[in-house]
TORDO-58181 format. One record per residue: residue in three letters; x, y, z negated of N, C-alpha, C in turn. Coordinates in Angstrom, 1 decimal, m for minus. Layout:
% residues N
SITE rest   n_px   n_py   n_pz  ca_px  ca_py  ca_pz   c_px   c_py   c_pz
SITE  Ala      X      Y      Z      X      Y      Z      X      Y      Z
...
% end
This chain:
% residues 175
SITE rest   n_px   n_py   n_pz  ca_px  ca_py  ca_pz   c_px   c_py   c_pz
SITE  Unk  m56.4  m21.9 m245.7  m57.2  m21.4 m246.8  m56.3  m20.4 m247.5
SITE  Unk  m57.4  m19.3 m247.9  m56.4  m18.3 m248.5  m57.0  m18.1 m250.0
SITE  Unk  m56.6  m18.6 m250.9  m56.4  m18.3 m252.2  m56.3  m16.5 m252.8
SITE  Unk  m57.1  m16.3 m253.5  m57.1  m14.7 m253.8  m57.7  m14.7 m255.2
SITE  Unk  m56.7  m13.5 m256.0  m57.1  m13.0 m257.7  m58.5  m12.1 m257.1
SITE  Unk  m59.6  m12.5 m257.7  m60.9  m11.4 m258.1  m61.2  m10.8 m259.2
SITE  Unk  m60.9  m11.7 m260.1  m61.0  m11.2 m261.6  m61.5  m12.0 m262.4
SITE  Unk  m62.5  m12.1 m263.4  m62.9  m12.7 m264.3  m64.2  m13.5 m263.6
SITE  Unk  m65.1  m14.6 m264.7  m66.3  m15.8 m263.5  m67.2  m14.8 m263.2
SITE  Unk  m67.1  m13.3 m263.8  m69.0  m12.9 m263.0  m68.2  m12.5 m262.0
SITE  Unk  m67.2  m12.0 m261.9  m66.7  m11.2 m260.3  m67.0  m12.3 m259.4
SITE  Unk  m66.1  m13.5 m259.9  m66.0  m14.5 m258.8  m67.2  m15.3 m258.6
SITE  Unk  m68.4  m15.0 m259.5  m69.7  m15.7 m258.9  m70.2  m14.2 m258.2
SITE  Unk  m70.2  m13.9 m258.0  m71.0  m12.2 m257.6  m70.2  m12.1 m256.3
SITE  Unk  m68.5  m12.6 m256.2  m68.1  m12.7 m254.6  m68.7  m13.5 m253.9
SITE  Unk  m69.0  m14.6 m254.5  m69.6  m15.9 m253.7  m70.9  m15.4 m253.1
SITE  Unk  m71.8  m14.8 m254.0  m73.1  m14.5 m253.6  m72.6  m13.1 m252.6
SITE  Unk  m72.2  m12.3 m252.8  m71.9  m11.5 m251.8  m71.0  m12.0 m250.1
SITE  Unk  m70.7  m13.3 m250.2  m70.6  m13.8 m249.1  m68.6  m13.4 m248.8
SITE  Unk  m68.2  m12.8 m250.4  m66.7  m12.6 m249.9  m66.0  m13.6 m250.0
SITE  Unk  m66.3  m14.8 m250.7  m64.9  m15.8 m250.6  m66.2  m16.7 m250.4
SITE  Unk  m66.1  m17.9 m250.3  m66.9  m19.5 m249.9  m66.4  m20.0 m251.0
SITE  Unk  m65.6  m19.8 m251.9  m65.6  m21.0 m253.4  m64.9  m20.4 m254.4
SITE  Unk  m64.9  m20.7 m255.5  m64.8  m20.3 m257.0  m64.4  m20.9 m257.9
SITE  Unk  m63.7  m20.6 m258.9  m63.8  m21.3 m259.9  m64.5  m20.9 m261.2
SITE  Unk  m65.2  m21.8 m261.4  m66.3  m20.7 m262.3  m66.4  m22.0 m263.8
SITE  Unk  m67.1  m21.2 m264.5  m67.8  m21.9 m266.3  m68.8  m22.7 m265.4
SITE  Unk  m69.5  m23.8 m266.5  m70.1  m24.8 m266.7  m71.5  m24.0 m266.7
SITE  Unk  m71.9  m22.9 m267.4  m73.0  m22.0 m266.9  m72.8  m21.6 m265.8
SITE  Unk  m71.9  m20.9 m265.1  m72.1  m20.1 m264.2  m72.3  m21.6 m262.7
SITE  Unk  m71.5  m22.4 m263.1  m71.5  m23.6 m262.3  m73.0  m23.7 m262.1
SITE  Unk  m73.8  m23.7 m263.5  m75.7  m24.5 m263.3  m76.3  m23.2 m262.7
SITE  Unk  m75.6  m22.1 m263.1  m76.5  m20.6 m262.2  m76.1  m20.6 m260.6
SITE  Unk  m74.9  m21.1 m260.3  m74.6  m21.1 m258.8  m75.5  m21.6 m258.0
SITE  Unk  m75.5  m23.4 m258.7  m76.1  m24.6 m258.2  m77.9  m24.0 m257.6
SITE  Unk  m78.4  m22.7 m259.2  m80.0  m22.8 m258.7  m80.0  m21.8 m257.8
SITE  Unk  m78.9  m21.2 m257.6  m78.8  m20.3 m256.0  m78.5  m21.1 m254.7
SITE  Unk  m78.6  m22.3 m254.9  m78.1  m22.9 m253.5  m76.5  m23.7 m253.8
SITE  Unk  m75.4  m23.0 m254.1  m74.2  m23.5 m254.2  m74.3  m24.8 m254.9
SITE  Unk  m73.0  m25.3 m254.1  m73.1  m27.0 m254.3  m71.4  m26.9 m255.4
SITE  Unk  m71.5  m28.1 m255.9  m70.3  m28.3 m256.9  m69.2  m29.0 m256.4
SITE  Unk  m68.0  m28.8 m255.9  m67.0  m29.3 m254.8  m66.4  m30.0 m256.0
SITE  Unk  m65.4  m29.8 m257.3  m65.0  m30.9 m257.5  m65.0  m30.0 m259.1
SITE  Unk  m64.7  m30.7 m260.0  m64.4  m29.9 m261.2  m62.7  m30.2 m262.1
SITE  Unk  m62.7  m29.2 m262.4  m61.0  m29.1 m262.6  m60.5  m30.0 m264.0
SITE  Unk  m61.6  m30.4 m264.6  m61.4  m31.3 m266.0  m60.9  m32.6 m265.0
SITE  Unk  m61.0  m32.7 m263.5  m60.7  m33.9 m263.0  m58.9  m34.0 m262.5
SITE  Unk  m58.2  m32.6 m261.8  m57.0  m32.0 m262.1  m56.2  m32.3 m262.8
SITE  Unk  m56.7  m31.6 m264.1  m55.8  m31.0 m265.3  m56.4  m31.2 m266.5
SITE  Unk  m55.2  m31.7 m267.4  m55.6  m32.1 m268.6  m55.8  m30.6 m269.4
SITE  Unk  m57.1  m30.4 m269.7  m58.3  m29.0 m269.6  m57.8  m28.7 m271.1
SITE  Unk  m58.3  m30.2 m272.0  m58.5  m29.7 m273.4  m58.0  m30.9 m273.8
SITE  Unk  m57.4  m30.4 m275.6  m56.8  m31.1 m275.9  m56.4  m31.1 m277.0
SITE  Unk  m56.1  m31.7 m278.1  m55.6  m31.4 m279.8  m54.0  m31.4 m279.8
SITE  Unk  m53.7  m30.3 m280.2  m51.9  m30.6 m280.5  m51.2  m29.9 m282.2
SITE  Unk  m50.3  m30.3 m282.2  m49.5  m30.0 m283.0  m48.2  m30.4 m282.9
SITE  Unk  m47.2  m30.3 m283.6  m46.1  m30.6 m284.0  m46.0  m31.6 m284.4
SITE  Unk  m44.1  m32.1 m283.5  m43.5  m33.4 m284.2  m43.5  m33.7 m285.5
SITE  Unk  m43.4  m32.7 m286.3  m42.5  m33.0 m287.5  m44.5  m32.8 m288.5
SITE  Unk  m45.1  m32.4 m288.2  m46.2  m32.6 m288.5  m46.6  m33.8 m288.6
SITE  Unk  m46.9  m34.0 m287.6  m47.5  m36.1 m286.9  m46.4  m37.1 m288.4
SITE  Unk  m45.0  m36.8 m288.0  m44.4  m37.3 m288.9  m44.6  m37.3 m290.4
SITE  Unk  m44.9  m36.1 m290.9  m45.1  m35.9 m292.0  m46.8  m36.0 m292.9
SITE  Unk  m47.2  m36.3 m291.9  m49.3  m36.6 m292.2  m49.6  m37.8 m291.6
SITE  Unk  m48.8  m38.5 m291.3  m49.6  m39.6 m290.4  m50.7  m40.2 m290.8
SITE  Unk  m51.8  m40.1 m292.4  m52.7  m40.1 m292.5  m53.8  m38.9 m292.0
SITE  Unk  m53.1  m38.1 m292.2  m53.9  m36.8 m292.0  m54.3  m37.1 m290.0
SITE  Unk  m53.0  m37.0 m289.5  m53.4  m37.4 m288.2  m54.2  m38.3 m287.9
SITE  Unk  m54.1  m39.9 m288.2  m55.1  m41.0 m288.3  m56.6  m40.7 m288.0
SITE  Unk  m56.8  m40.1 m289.4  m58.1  m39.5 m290.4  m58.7  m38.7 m289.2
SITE  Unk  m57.9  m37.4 m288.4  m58.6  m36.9 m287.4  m59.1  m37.4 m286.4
SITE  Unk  m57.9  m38.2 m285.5  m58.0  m39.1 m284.0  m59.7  m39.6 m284.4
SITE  Unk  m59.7  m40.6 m285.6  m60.8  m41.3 m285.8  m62.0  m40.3 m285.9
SITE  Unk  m62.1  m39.1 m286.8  m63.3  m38.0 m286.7  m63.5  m37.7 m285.0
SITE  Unk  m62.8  m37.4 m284.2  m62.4  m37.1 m282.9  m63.5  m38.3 m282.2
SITE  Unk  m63.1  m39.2 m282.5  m63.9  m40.5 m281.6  m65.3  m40.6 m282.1
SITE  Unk  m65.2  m40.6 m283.6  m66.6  m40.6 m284.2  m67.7  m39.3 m283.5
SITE  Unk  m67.3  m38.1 m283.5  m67.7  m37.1 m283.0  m68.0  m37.5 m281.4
SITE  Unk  m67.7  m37.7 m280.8  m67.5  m38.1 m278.9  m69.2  m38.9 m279.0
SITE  Unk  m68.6  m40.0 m280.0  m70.2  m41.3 m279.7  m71.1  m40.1 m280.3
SITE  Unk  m71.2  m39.8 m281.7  m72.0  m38.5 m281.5  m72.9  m37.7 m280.3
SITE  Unk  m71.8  m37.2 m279.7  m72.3  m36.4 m278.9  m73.1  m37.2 m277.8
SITE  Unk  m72.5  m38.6 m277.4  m73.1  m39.3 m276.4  m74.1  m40.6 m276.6
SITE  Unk  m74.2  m40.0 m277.8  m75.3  m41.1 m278.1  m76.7  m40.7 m278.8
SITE  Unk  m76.5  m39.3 m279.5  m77.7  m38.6 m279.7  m77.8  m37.1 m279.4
SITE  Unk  m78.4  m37.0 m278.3  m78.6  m35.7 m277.1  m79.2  m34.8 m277.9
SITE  Unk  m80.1  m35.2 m278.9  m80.9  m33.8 m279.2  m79.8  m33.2 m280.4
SITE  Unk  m79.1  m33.8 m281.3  m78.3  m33.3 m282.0  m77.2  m32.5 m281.8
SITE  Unk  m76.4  m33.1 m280.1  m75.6  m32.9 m279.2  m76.0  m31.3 m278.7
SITE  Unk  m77.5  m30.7 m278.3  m77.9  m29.9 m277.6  m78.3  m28.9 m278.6
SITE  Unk  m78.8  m29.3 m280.0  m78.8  m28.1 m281.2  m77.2  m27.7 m281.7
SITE  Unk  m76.1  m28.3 m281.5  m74.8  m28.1 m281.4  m74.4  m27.1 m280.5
SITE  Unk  m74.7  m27.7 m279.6  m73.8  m27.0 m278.3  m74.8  m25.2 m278.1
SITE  Unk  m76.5  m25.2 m278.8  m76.7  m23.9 m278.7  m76.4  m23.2 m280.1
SITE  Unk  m76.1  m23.8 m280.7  m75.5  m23.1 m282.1  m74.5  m22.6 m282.2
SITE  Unk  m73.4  m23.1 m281.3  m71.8  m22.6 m281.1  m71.8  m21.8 m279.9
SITE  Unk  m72.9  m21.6 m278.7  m72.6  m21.5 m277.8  m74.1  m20.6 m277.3
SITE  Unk  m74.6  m20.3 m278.2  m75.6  m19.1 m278.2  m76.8  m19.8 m277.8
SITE  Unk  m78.2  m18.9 m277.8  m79.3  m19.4 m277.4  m78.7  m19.4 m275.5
SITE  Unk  m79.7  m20.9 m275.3  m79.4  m21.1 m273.5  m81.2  m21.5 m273.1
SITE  Unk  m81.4  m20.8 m271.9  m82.2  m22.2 m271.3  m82.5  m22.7 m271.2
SITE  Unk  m83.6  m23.3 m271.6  m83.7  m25.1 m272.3  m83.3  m25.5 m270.9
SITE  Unk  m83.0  m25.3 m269.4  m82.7  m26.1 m268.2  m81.4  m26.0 m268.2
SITE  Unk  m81.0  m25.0 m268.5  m79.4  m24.4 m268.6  m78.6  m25.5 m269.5
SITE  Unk  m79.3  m25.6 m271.1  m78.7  m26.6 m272.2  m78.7  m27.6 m271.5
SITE  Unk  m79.8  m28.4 m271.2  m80.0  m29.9 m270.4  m79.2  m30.2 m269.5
SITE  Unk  m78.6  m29.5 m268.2  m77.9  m29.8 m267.3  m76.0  m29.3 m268.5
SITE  Unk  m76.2  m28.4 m268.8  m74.8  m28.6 m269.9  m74.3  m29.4 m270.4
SITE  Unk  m75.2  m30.4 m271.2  m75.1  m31.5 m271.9  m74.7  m32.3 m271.1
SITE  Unk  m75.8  m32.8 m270.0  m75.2  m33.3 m269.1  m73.9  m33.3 m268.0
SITE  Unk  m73.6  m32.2 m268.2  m72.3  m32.0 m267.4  m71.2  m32.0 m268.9
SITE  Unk  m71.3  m31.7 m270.0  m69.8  m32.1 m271.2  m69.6  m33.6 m271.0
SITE  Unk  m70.8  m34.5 m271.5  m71.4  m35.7 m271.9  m70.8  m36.6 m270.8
SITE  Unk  m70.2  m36.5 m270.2  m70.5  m37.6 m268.8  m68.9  m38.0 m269.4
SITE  Unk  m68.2  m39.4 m268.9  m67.2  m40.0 m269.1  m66.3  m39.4 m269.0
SITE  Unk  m66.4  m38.5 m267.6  m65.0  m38.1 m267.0  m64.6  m36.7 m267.6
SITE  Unk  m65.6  m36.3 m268.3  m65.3  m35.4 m268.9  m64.7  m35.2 m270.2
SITE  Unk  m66.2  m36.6 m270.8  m65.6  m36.8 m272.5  m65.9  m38.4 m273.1
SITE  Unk  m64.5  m38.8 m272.3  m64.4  m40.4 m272.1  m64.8  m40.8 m273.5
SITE  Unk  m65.2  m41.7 m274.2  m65.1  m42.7 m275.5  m63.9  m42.9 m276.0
SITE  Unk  m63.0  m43.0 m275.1  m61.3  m43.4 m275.5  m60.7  m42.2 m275.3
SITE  Unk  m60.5  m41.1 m276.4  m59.8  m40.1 m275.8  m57.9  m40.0 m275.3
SITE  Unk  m58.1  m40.6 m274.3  m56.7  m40.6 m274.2  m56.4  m39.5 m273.0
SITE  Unk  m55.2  m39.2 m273.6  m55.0  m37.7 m272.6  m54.3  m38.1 m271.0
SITE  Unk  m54.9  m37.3 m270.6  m54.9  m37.2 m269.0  m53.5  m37.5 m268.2
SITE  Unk  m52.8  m38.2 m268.2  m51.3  m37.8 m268.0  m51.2  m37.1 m266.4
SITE  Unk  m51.7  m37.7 m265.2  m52.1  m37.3 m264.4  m52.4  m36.0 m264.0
SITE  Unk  m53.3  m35.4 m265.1  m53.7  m33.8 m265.6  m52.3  m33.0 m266.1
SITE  Unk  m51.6  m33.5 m266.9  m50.8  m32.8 m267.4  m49.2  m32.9 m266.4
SITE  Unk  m49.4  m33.9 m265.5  m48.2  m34.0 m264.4  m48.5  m32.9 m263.3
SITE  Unk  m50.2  m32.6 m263.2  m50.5  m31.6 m262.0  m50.1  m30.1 m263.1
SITE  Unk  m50.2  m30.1 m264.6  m49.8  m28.5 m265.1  m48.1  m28.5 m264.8
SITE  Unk  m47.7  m29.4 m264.7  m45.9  m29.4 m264.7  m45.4  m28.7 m263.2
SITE  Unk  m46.3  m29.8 m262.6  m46.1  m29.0 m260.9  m46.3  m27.9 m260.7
SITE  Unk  m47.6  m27.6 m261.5  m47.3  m25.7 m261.2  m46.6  m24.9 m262.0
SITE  Unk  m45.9  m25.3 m263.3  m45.2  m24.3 m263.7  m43.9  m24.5 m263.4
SITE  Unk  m43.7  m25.7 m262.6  m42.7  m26.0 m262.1  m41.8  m24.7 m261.2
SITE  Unk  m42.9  m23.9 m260.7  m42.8  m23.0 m259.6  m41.9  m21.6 m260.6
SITE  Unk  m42.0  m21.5 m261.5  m41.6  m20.5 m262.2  m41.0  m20.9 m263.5
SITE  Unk  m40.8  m22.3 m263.8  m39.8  m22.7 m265.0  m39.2  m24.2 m264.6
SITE  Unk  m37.7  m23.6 m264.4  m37.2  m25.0 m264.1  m37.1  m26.0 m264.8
SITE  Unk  m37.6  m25.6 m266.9  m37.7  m27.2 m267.3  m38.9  m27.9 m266.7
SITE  Unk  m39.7  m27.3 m266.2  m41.0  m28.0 m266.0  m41.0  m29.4 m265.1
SITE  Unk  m39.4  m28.7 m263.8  m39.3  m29.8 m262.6  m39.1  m31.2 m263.5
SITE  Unk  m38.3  m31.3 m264.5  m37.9  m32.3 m264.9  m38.7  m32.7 m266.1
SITE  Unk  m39.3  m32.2 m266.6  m40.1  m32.9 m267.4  m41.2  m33.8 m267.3
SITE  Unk  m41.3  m34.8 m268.5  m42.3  m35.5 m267.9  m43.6  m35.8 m268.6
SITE  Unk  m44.8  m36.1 m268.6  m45.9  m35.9 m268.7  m46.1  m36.7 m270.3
SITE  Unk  m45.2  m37.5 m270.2  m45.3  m38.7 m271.3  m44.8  m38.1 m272.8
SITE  Unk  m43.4  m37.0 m272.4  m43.4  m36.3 m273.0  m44.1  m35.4 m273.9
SITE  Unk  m44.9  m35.1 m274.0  m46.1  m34.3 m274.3  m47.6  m35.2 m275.0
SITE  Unk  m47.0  m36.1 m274.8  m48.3  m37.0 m275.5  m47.7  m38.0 m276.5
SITE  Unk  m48.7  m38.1 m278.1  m48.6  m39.2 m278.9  m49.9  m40.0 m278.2
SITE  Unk  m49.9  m41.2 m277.9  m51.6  m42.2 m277.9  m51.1  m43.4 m278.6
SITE  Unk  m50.1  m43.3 m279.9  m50.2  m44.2 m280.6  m51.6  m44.1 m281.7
SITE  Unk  m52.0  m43.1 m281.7  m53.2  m43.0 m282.8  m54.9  m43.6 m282.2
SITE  Unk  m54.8  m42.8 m280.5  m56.0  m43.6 m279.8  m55.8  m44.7 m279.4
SITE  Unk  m54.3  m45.0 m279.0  m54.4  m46.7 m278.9  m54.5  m47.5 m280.4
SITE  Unk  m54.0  m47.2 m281.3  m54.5  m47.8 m282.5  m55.2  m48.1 m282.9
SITE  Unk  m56.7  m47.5 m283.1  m58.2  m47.4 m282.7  m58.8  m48.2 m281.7
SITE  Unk  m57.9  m48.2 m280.4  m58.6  m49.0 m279.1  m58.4  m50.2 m279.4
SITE  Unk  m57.1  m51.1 m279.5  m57.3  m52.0 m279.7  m57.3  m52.8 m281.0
SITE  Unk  m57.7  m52.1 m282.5  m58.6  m52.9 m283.3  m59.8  m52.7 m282.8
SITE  Unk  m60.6  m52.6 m281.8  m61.9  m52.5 m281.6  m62.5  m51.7 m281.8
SITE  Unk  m62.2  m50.8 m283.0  m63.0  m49.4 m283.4  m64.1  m48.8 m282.4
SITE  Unk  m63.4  m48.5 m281.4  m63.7  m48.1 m280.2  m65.1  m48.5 m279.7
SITE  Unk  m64.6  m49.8 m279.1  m66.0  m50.2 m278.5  m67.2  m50.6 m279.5
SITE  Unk  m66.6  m51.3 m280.4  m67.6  m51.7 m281.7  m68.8  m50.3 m281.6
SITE  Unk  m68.0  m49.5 m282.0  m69.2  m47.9 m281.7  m70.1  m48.0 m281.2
SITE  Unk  m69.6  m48.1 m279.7  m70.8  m47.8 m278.5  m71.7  m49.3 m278.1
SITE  Unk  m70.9  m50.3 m278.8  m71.7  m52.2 m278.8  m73.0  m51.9 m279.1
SITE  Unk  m74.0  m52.0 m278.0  m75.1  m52.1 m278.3  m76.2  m50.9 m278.2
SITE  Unk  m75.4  m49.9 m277.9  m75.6  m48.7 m277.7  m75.6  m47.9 m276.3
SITE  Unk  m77.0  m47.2 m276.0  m77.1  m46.6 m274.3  m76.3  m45.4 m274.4
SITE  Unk  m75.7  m45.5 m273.7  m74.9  m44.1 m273.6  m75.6  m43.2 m272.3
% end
């Protein structure tokens, strides 16, 4: 397999349809525009790499630990949100994200919404962020030695998880 730079997602959907490369990495639109051309969806990279994520500083966390708290919990509260009332979820997502397709919104929703994407428990990827080490591994030698764990607080999502916060939410609730 030969890996090649094309440019930005319309080049690299416009190669595909032009028959120059067989795969892509493309947006979540251009993903639902491939799909109604025929292209099928091989894997998605939020599965990889830890994609997205809230950070800040040590000495911050330290210094707000309400403030941090107060967020984690808005963060979770927002998540059941999104996965528990679709239509508020899809006036959202075209409000920030321009007028869409009512087939285009629908399958969007459905592709943010889903677990693997935007679990209930947000707890970060470590997995995801061991595969970003490996590759910058290639061009920064703290990266070989660093480790994943490094880079993450989950004392605030586990603190939430297990007083129950968490599930209490979704108890009783179709997701």
């Amino acid at each position: 397999m030969a890996i090649v730079q094309i440019g930005g997602v319309p080049e690299r959907l416009g190669a595909m349809e032009k028959g120059k490369v067989q795969a892509a990495m493309l947006g979540v639109i251009e993903a639902i525009m491939a799909q109604k051309k025929g292209f099928n969806a091989l894997a998605a990279a939020s599965q990889a790499y830890q994609g997205n994520a809230v950070a800040t500083t040590r000495k911050f966390i330290r210094e707000n630990l309400d403030v941090i708290r107060r967020y984690v919990k808005s963060q979770i509260e927002a998540v059941h949100r999104i996965k528990t009332d679709r239509e508020t979820a899809k006036k959202v997502l075209a409000k920030y994200l321009g007028p869409q397709d009512k087939d285009v919104l629908e399958k969007r929703y459905d592709f943010v919404s889903v677990d693997e994407r935007l679990p209930p428990k947000q707890y970060p990827t470590l997995e995801g962020i061991k595969n970003i080490l490996e590759s910058l591994a290639e061009t920064d030698p703290k990266a070989k030695t660093a480790k994943p764990e490094d880079f993450v607080d989950i004392r605030f999502i586990k603190e939430l998880d297990e007083s129950g916060f968490i599930d209490e939410l979704y108890k009783g609730k179709k997701r």
